[in-house]
ZAMARGU-4260 file (C-alpha; in steps of 0.2 Angstrom, whole numbers, plus 5000, padded with zeros to 4 digits):
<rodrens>
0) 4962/5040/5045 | 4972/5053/5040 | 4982/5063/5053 | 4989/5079/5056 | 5007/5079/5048
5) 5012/5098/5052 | 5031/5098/5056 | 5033/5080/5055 | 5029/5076/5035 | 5028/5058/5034
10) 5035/5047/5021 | 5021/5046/5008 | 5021/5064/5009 | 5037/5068/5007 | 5037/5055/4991
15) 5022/5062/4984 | 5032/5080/4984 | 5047/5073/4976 | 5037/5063/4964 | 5024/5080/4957
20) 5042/5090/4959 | 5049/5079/4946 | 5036/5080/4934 | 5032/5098/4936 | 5032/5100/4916
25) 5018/5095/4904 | 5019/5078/4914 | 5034/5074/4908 | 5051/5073/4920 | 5059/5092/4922
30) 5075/5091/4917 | 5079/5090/4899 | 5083/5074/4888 | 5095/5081/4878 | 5113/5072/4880
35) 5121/5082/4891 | 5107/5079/4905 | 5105/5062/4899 | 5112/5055/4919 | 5102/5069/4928
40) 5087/5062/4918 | 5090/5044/4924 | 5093/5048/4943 | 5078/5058/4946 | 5066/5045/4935
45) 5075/5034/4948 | 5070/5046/4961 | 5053/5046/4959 | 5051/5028/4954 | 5056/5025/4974
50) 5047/5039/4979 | 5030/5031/4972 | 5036/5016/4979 | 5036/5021/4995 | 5022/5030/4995
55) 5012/5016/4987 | 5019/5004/4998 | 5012/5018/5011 | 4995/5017/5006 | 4997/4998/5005
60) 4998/4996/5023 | 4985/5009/5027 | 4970/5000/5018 | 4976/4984/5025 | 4977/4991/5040
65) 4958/4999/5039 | 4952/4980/5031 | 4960/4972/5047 | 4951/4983/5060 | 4934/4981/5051
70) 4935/4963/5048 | 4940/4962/5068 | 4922/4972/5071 | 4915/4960/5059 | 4921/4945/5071
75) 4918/4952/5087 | 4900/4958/5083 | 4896/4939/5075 | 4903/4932/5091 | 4920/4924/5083
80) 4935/4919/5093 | 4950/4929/5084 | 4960/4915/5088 | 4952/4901/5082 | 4961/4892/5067
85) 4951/4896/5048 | 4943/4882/5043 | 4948/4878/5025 | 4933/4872/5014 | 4942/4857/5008
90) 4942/4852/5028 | 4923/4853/5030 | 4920/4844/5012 | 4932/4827/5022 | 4923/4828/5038
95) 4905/4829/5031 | 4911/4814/5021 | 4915/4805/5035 | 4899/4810/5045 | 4885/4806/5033
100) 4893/4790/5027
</rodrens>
């Protein structure tokens, strides 16, 4: 699944960058948290909370993405219509009801 990204870094990458470059000390966030950096400190923690974010929010869609396609195999190798309406369990429970009555 994963694709070639040179010269076109996509936006998980580019997150995940931003995200190790702003905790590229002891695991803690660079800059210092003395007073005089307190509003540096607080952009780049926001920073990188939108950068995991997004690259999260990246992966996310990937795996659902990956779900969707084998489930579709799934379907198409058990010989179900894709479009057919899921039949909720509660619906069965009503009509076999109905039919062994």
């Amino acid at each position: 699944m994963a694709k070639e990204t040179t010269g076109n870094a996509s936006v998980a990458t580019i997150a995940g960058g931003m995200a190790l470059r702003a905790m590229s000390k002891n695991g803690k966030f660079a800059n210092g948290n003395d007073a005089a950096s307190a509003d540096v400190t607080t952009a780049v923690k926001g920073t990188v909370i939108s950068a995991v974010t997004k690259a999260l929010d990246t992966l996310n869609i990937a795996i659902r993405k990956t779900i969707d396609t084998g489930l579709k195999t799934v379907k198409k190798t058990m010989g179900i219509n894709l479009h057919d309406i899921p039949i909720n369990p509660e619906q069965n429970t009503l009509k076999l009801l109905l039919i062994t009555s």
